[in-house]
Steps between C-alpha positions, in 0.01 A plus 500: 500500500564279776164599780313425127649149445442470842113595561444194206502768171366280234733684201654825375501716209776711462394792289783653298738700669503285795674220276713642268709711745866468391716327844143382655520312822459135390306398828180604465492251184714211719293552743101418279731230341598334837143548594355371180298799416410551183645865396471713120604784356314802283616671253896411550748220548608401816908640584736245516300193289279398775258309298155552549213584277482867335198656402491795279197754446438675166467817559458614134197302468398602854511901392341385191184326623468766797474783205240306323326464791518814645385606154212299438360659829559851413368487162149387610 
C-alpha cells in the first residue's frame, strides 16, 4: 500500500475479502487516512469499525436482469 500512497494514488476500493478479513493489519487504512485518501469498501464492512463508506451490489437483481437479457437475445 505504501509505493501506491506514494506514486500520488488518487483512492482505493477495497473489494470484499480484502476488508473484512478477521485480525487485518490496520495500516494500510492508517496509512490512506494519514494521507487523506479517500478509501471504500464493496460488498462488506470494514474489520475493526474503521469508518468509511460501504457499497453493496445486488446480485439478485444482477442474475435477474442478465437472464432477461440473455433471453431477449436468444429468443429472436
Amino acid at each position: 500500500m505504501t509505493s501506491l500512497a506514494d506514486r500520488g494514488v488518487a483512492a482505493v476500493v477495497f473489494l470484499s475479502a480484502s476488508n473484512t478479513i478477521e485480525g487485518a493489519d490496520p495500516e494500510a487504512y492508517e496509512l490512506l487516512r494519514s494521507r487523506r485518501i479517500p478509501f471504500v469498501g464493496v460488498n462488506g464492512q470494514f474489520e475493526g469499525g474503521e469508518e468509511a463508506p460501504v457499497f453493496s451490489t445486488d446480485d439478485l437483481l444482477a442474475a435477474r436482469s442478465t437472464g432477461r437479457a440473455g433471453w431477449s437475445t436468444t429468443s429472436r
